[in-house]
HTML snippet that shows the backbone in 3Dmol.js (N, CA, C, O; Angstrom):
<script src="https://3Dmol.org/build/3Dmol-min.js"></script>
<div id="view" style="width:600px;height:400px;position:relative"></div>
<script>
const pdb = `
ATOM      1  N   UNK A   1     -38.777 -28.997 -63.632  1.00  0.00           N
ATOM      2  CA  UNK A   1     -38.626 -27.623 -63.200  1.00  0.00           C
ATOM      3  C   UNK A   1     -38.104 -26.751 -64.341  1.00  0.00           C
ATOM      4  O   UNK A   1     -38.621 -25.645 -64.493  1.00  0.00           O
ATOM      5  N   UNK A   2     -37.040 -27.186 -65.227  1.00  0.00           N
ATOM      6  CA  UNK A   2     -36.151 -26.171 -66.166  1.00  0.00           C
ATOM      7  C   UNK A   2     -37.341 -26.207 -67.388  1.00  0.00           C
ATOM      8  O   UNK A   2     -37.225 -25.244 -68.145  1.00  0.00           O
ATOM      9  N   UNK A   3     -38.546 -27.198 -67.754  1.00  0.00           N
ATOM     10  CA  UNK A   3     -39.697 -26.393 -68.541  1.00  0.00           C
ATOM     11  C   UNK A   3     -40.539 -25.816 -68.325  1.00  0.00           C
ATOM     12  O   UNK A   3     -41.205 -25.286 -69.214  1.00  0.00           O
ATOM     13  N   UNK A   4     -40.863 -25.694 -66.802  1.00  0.00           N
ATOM     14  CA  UNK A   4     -41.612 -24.556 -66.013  1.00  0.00           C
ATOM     15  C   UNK A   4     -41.114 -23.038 -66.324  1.00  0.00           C
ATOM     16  O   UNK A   4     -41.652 -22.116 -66.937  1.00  0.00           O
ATOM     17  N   UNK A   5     -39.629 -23.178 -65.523  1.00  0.00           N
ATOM     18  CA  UNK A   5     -38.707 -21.922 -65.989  1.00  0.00           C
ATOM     19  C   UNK A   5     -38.928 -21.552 -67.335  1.00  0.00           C
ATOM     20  O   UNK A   5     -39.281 -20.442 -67.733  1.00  0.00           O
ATOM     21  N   UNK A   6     -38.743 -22.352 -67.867  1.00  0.00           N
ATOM     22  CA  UNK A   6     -38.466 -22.176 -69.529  1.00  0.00           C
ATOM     23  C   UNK A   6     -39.883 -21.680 -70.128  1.00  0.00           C
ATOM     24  O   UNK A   6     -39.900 -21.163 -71.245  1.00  0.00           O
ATOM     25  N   UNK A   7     -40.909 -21.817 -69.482  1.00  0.00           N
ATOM     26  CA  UNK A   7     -42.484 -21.581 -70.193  1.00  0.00           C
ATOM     27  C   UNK A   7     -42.437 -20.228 -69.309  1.00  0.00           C
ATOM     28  O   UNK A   7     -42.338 -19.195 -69.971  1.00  0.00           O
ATOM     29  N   UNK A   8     -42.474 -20.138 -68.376  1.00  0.00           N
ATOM     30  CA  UNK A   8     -42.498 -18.752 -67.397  1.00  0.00           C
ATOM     31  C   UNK A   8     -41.466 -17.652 -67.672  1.00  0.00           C
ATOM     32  O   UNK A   8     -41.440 -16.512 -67.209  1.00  0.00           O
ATOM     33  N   UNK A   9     -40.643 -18.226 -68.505  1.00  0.00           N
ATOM     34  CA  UNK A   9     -39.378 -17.105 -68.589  1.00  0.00           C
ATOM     35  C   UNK A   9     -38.762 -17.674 -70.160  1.00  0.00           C
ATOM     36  O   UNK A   9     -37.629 -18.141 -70.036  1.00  0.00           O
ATOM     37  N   UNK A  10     -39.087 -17.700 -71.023  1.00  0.00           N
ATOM     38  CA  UNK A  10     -38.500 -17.747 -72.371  1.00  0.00           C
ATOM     39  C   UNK A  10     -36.880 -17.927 -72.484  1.00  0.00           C
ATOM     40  O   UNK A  10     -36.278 -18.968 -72.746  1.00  0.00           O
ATOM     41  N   UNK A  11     -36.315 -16.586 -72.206  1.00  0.00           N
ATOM     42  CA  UNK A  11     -35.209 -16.335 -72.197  1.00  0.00           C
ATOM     43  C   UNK A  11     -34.064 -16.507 -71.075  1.00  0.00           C
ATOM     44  O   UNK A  11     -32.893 -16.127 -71.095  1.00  0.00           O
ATOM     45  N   UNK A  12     -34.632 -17.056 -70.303  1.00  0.00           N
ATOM     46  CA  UNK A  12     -33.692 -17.360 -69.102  1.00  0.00           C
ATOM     47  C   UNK A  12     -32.764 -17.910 -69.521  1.00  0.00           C
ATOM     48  O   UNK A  12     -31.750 -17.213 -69.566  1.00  0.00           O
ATOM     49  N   UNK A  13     -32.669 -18.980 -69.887  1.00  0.00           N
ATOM     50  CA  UNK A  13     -31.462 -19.676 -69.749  1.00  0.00           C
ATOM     51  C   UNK A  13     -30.473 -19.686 -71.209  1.00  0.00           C
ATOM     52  O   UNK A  13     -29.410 -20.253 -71.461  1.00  0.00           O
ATOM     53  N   UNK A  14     -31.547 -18.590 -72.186  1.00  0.00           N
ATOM     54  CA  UNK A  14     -30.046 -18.062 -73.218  1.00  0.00           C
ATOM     55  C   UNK A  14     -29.683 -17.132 -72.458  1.00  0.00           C
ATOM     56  O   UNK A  14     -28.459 -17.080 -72.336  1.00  0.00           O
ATOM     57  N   UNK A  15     -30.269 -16.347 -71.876  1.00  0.00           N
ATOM     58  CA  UNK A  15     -29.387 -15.825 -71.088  1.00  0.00           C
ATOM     59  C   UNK A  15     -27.794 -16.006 -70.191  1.00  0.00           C
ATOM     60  O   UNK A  15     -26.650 -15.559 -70.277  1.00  0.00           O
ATOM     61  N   UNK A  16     -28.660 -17.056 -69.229  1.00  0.00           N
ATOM     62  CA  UNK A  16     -27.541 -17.616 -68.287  1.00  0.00           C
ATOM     63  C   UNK A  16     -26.374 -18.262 -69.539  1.00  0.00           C
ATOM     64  O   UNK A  16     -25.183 -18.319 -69.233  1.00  0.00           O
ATOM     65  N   UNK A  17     -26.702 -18.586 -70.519  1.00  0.00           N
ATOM     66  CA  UNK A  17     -25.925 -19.509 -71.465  1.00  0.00           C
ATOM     67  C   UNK A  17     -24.707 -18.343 -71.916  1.00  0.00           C
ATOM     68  O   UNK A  17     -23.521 -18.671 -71.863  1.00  0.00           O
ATOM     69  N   UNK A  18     -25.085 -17.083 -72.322  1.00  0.00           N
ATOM     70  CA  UNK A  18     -24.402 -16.388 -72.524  1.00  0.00           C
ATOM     71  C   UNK A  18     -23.186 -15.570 -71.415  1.00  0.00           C
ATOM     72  O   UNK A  18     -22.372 -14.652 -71.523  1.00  0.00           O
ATOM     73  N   UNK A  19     -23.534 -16.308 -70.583  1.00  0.00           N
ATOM     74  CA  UNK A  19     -22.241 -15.447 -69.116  1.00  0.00           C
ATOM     75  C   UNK A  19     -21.052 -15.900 -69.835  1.00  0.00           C
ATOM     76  O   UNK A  19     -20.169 -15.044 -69.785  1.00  0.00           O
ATOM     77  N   UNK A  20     -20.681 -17.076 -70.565  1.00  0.00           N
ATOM     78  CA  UNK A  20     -19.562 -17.802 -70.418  1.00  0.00           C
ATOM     79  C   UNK A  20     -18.990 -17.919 -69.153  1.00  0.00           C
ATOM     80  O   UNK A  20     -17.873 -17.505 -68.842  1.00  0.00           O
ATOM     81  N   UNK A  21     -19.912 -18.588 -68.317  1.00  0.00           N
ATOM     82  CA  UNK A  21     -19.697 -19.493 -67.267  1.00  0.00           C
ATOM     83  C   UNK A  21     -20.465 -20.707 -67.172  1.00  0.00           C
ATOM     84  O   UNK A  21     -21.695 -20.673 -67.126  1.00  0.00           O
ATOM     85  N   UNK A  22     -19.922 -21.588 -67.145  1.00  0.00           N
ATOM     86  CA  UNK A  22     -20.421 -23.195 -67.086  1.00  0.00           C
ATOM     87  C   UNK A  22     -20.894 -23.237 -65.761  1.00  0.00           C
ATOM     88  O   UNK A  22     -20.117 -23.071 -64.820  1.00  0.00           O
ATOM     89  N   UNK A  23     -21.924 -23.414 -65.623  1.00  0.00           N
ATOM     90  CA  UNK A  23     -22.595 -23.697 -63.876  1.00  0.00           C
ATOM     91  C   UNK A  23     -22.838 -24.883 -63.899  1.00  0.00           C
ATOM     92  O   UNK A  23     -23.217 -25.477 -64.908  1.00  0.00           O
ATOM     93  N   UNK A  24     -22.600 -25.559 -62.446  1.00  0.00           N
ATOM     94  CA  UNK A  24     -22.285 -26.743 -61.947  1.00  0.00           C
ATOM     95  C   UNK A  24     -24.089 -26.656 -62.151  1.00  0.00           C
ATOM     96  O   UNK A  24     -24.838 -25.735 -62.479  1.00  0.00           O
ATOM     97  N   UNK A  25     -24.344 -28.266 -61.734  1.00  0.00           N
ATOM     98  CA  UNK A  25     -25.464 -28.839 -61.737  1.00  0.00           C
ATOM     99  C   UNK A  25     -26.796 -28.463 -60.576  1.00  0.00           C
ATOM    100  O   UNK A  25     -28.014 -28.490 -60.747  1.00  0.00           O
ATOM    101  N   UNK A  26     -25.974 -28.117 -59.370  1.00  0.00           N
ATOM    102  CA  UNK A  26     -26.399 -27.622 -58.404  1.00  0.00           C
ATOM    103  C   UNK A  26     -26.564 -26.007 -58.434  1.00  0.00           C
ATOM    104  O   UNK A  26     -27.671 -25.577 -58.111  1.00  0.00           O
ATOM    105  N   UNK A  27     -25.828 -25.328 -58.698  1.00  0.00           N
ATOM    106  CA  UNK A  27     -25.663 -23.815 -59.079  1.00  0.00           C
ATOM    107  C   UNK A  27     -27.344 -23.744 -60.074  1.00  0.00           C
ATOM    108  O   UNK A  27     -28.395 -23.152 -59.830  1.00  0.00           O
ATOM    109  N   UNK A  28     -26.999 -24.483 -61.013  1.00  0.00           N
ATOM    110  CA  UNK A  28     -28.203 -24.157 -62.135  1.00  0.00           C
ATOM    111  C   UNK A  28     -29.414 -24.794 -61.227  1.00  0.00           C
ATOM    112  O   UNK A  28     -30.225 -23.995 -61.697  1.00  0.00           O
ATOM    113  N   UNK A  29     -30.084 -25.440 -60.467  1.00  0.00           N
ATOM    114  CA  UNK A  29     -30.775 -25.898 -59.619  1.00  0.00           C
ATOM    115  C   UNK A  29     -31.412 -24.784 -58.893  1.00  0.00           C
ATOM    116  O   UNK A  29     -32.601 -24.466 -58.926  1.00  0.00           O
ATOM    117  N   UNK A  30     -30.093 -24.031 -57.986  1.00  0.00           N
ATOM    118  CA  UNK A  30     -29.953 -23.064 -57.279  1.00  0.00           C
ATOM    119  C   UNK A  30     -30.821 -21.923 -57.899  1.00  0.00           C
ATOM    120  O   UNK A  30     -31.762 -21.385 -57.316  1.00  0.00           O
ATOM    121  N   UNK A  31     -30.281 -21.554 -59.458  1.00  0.00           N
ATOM    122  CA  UNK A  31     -30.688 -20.380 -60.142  1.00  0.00           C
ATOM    123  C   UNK A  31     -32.078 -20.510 -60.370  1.00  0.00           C
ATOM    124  O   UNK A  31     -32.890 -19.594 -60.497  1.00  0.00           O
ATOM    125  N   UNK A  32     -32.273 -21.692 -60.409  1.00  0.00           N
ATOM    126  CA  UNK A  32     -33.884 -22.138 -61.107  1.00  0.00           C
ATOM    127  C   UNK A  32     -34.834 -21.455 -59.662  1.00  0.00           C
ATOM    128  O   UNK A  32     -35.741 -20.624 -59.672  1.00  0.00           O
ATOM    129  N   UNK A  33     -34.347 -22.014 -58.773  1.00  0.00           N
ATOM    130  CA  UNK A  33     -35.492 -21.899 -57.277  1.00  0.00           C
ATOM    131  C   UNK A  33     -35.440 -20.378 -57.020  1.00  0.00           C
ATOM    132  O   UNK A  33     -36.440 -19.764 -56.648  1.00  0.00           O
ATOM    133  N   UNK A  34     -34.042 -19.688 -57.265  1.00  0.00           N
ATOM    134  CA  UNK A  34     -34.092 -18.154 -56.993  1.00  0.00           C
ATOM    135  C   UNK A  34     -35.402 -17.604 -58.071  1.00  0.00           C
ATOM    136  O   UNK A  34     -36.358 -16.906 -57.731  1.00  0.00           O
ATOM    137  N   UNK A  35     -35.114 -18.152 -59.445  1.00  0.00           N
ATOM    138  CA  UNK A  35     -35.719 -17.579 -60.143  1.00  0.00           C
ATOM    139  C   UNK A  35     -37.676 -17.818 -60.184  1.00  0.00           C
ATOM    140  O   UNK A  35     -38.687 -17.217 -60.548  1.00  0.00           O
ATOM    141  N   UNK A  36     -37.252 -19.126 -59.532  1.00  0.00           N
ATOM    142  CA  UNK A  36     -39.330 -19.280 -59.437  1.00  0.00           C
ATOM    143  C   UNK A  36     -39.549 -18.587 -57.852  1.00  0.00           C
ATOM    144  O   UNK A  36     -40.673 -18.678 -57.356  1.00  0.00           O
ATOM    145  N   UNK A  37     -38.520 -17.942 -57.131  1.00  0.00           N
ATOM    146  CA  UNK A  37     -39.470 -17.151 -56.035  1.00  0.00           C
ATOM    147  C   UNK A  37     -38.573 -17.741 -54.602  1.00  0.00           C
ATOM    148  O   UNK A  37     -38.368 -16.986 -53.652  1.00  0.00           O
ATOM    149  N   UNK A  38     -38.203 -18.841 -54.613  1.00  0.00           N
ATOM    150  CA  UNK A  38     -37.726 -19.419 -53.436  1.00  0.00           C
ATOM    151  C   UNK A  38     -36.756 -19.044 -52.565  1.00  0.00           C
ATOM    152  O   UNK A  38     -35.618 -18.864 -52.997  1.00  0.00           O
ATOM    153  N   UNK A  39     -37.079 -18.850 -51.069  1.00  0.00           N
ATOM    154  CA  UNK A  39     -35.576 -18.281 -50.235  1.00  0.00           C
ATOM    155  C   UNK A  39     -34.850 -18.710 -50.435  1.00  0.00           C
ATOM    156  O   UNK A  39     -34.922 -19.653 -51.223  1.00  0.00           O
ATOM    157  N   UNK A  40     -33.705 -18.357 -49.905  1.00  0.00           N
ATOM    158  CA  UNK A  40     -32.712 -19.163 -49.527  1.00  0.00           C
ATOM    159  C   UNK A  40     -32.498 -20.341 -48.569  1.00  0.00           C
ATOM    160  O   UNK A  40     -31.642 -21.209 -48.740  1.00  0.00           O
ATOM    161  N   UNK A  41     -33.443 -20.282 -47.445  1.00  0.00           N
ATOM    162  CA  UNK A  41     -33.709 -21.008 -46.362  1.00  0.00           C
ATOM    163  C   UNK A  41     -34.546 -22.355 -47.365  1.00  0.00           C
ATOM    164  O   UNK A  41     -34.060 -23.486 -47.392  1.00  0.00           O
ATOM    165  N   UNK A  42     -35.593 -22.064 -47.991  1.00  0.00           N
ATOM    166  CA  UNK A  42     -36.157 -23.204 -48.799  1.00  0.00           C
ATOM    167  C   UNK A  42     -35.377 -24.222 -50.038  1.00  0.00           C
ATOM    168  O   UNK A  42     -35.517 -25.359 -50.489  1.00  0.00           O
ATOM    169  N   UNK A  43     -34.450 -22.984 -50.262  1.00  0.00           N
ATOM    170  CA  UNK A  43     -33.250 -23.517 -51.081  1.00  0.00           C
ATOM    171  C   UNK A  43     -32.387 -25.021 -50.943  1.00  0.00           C
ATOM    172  O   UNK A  43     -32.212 -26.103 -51.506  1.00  0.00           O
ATOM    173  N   UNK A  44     -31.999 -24.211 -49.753  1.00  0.00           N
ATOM    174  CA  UNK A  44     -31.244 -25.292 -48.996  1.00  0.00           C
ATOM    175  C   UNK A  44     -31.873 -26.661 -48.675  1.00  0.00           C
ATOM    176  O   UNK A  44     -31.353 -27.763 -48.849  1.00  0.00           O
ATOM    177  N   UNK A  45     -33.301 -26.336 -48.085  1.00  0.00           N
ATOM    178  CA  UNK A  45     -34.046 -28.040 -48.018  1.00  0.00           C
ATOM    179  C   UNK A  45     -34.033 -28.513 -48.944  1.00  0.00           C
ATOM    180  O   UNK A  45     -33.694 -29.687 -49.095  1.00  0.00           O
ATOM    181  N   UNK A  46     -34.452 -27.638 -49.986  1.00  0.00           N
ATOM    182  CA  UNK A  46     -35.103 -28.236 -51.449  1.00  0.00           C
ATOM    183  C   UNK A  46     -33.510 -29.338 -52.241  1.00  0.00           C
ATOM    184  O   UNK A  46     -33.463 -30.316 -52.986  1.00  0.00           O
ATOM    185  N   UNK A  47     -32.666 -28.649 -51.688  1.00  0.00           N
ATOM    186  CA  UNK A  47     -31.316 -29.396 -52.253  1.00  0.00           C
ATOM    187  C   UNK A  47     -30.549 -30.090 -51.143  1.00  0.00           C
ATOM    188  O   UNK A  47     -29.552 -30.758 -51.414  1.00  0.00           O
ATOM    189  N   UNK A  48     -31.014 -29.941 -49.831  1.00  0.00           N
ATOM    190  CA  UNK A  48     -30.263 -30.727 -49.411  1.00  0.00           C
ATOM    191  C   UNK A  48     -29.268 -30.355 -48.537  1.00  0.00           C
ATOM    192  O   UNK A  48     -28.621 -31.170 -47.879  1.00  0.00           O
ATOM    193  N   UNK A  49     -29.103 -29.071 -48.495  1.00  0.00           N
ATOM    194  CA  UNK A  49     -27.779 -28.452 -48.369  1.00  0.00           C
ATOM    195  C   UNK A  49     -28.016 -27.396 -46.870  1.00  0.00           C
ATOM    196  O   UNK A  49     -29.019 -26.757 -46.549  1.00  0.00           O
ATOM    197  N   UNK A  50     -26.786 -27.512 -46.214  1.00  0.00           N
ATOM    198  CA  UNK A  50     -27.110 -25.977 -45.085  1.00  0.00           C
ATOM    199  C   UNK A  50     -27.328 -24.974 -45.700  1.00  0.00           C
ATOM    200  O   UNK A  50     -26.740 -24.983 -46.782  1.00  0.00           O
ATOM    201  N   UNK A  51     -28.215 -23.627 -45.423  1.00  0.00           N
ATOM    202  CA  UNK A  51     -28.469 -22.656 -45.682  1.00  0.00           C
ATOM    203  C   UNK A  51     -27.029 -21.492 -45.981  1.00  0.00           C
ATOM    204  O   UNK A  51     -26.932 -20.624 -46.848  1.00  0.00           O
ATOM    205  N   UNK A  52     -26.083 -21.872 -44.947  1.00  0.00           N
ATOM    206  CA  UNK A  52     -24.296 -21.249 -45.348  1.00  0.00           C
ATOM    207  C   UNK A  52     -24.295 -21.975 -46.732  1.00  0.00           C
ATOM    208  O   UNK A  52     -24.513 -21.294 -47.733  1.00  0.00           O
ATOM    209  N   UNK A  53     -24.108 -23.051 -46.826  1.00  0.00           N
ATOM    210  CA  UNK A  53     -23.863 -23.402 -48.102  1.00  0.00           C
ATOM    211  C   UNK A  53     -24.321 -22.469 -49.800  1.00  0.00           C
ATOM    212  O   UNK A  53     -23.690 -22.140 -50.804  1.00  0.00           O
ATOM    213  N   UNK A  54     -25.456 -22.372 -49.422  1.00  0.00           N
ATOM    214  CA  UNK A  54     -26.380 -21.879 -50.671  1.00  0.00           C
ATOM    215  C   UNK A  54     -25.946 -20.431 -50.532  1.00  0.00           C
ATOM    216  O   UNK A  54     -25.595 -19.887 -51.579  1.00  0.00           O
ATOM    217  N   UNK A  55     -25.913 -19.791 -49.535  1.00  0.00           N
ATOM    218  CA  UNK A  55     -24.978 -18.580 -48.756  1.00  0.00           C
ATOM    219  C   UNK A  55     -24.072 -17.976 -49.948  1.00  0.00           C
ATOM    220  O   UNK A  55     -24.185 -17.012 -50.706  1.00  0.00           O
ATOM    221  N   UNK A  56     -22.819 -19.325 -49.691  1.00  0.00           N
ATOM    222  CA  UNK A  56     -21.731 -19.002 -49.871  1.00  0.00           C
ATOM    223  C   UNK A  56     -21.761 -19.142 -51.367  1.00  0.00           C
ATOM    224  O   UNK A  56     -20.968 -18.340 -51.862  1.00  0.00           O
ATOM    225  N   UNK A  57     -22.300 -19.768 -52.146  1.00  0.00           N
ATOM    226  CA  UNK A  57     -22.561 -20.303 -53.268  1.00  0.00           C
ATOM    227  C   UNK A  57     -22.715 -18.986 -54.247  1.00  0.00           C
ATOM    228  O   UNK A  57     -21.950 -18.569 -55.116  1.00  0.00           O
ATOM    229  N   UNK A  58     -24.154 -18.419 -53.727  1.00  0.00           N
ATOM    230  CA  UNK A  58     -24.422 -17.224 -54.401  1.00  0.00           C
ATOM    231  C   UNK A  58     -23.633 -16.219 -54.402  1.00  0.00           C
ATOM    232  O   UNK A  58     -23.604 -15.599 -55.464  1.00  0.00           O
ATOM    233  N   UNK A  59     -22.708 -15.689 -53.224  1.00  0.00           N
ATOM    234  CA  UNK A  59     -21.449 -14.906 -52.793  1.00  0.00           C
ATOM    235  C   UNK A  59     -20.290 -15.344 -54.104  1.00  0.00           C
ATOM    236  O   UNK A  59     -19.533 -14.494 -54.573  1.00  0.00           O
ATOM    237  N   UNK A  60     -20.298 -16.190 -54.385  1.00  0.00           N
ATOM    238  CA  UNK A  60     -19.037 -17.079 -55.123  1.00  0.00           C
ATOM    239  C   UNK A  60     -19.302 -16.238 -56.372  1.00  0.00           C
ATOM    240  O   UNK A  60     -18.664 -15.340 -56.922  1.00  0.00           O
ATOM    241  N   UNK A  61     -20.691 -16.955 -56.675  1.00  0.00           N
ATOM    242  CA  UNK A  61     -21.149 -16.642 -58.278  1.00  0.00           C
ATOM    243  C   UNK A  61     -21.322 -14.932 -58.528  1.00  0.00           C
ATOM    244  O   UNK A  61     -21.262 -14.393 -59.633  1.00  0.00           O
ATOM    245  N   UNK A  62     -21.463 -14.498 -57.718  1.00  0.00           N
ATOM    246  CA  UNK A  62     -21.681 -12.777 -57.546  1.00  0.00           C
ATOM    247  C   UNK A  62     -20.043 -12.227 -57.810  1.00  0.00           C
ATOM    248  O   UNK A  62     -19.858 -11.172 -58.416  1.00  0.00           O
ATOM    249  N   UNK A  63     -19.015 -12.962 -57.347  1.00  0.00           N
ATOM    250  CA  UNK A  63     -18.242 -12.607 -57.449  1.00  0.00           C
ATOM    251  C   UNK A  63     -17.175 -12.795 -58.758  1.00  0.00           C
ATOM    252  O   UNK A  63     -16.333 -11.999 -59.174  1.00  0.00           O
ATOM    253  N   UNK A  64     -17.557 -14.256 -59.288  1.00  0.00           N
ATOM    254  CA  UNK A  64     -17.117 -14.785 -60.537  1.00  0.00           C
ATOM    255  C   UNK A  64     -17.492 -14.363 -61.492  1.00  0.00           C
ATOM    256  O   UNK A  64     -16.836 -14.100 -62.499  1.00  0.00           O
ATOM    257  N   UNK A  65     -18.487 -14.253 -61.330  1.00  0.00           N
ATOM    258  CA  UNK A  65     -19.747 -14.207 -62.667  1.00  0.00           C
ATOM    259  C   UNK A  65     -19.823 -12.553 -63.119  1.00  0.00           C
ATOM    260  O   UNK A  65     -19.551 -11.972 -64.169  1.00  0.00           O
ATOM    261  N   UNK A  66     -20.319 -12.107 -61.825  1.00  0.00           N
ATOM    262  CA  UNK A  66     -20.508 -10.231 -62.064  1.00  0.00           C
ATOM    263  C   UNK A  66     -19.522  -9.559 -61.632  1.00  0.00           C
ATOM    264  O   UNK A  66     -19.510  -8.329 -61.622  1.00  0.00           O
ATOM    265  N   UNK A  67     -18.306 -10.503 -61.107  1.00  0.00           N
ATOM    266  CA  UNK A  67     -17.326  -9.475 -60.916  1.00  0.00           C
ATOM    267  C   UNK A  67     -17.124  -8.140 -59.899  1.00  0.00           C
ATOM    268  O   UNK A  67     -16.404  -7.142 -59.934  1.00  0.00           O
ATOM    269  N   UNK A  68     -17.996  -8.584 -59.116  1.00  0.00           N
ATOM    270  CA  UNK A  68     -18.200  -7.474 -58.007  1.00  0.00           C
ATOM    271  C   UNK A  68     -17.191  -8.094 -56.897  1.00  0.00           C
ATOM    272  O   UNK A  68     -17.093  -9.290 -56.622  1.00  0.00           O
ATOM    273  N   UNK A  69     -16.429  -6.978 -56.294  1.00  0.00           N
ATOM    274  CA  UNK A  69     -15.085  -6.703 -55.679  1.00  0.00           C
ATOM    275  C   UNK A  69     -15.727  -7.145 -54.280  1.00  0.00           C
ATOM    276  O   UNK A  69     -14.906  -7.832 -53.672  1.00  0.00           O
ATOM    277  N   UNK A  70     -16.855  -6.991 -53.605  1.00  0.00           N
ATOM    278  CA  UNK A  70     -17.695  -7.155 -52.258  1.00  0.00           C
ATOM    279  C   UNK A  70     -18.876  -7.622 -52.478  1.00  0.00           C
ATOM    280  O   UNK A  70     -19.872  -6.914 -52.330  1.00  0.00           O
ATOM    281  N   UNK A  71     -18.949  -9.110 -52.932  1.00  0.00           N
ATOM    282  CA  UNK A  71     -19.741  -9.627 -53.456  1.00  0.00           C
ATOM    283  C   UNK A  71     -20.711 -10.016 -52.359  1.00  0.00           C
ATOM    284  O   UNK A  71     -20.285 -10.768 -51.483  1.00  0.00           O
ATOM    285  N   UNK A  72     -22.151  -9.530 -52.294  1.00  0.00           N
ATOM    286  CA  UNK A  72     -22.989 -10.384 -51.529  1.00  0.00           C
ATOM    287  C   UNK A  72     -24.218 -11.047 -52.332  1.00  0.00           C
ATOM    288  O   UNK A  72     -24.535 -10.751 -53.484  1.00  0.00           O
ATOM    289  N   UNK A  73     -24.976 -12.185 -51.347  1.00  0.00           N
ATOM    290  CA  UNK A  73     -25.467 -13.276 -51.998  1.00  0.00           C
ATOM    291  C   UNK A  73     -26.783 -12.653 -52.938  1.00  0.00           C
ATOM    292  O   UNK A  73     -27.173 -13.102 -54.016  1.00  0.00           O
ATOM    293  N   UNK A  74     -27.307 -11.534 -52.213  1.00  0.00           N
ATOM    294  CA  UNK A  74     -28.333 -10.460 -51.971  1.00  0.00           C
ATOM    295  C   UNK A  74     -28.283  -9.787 -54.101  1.00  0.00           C
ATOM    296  O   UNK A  74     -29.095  -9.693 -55.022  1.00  0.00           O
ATOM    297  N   UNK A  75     -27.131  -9.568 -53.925  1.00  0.00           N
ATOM    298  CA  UNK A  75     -26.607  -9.501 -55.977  1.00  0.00           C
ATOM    299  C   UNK A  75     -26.699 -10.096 -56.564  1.00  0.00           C
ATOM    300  O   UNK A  75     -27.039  -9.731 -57.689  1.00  0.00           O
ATOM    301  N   UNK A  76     -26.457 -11.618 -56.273  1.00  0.00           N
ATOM    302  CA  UNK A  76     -26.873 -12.365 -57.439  1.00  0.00           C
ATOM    303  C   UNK A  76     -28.442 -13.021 -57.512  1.00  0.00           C
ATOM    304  O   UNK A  76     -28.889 -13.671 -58.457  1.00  0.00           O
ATOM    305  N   UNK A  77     -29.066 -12.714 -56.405  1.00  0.00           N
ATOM    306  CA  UNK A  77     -30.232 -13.156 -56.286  1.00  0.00           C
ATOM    307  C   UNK A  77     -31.157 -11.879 -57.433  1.00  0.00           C
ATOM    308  O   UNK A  77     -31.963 -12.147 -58.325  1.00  0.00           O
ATOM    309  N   UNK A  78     -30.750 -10.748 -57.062  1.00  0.00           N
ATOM    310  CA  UNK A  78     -31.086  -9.231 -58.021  1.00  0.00           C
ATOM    311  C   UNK A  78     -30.824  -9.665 -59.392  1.00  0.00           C
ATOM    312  O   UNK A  78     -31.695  -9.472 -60.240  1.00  0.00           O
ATOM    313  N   UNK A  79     -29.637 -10.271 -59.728  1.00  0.00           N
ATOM    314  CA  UNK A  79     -29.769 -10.520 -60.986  1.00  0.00           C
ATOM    315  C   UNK A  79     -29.843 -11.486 -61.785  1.00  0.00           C
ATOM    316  O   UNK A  79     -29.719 -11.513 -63.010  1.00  0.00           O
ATOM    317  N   UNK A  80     -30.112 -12.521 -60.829  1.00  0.00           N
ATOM    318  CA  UNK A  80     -31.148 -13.824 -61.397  1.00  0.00           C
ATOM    319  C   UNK A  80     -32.384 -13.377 -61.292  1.00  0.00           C
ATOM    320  O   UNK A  80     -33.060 -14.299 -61.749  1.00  0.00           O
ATOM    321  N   UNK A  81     -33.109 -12.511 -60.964  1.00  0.00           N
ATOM    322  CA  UNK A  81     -34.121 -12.193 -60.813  1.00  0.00           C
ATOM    323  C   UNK A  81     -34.438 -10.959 -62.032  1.00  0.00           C
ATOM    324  O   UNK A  81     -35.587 -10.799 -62.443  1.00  0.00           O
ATOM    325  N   UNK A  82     -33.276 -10.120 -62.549  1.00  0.00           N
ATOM    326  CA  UNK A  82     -33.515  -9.432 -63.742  1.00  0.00           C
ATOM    327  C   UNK A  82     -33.306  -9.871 -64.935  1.00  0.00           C
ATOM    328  O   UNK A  82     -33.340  -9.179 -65.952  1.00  0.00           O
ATOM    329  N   UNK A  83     -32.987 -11.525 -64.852  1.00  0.00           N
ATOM    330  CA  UNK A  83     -32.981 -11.952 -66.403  1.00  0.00           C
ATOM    331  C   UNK A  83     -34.379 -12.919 -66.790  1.00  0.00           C
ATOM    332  O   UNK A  83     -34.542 -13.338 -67.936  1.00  0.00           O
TER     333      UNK A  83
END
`;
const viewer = $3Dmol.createViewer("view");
viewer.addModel(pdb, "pdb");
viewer.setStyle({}, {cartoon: {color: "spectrum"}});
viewer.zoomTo();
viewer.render();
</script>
């Protein structure tokens, strides 16, 4: 999957490299499926996980990462999707 990303999107993941945030194994998984198109609902099968889970996940990273005070999951999906 991450040389799919990587052929479809060049710069993705200097990107993500540059947050100075270390993303867990699952998070970067996560970012990959947002970024090739996938719900959230497909998310969750695809990993395994309840759909709250992947939920709360993106809420987390919206909030860590971009620093937004009322973080929803809906933001970080916007800006995995603008890099």
């Amino acid at each position: 999957m991450k040389s799919w990303i990587s052929l479809c999107y060049p710069d993705f993941f200097t990107k993500l490299d540059s947050l100075c945030y270390r993303f867990k194994e699952k998070e970067m998984c996560m970012n990959m499926l947002i970024k090739a198109g996938f719900a959230p609902s497909e998310i969750a099968v695809l990993l395994g996980h309840p759909v709250q889970s992947i939920t709360t996940m993106r809420r987390r990273l919206s909030q860590s990462v971009l620093e937004h005070l009322r973080p929803t999951p809906q933001q970080w999906d916007d800006f995995i999707n603008s890099l």
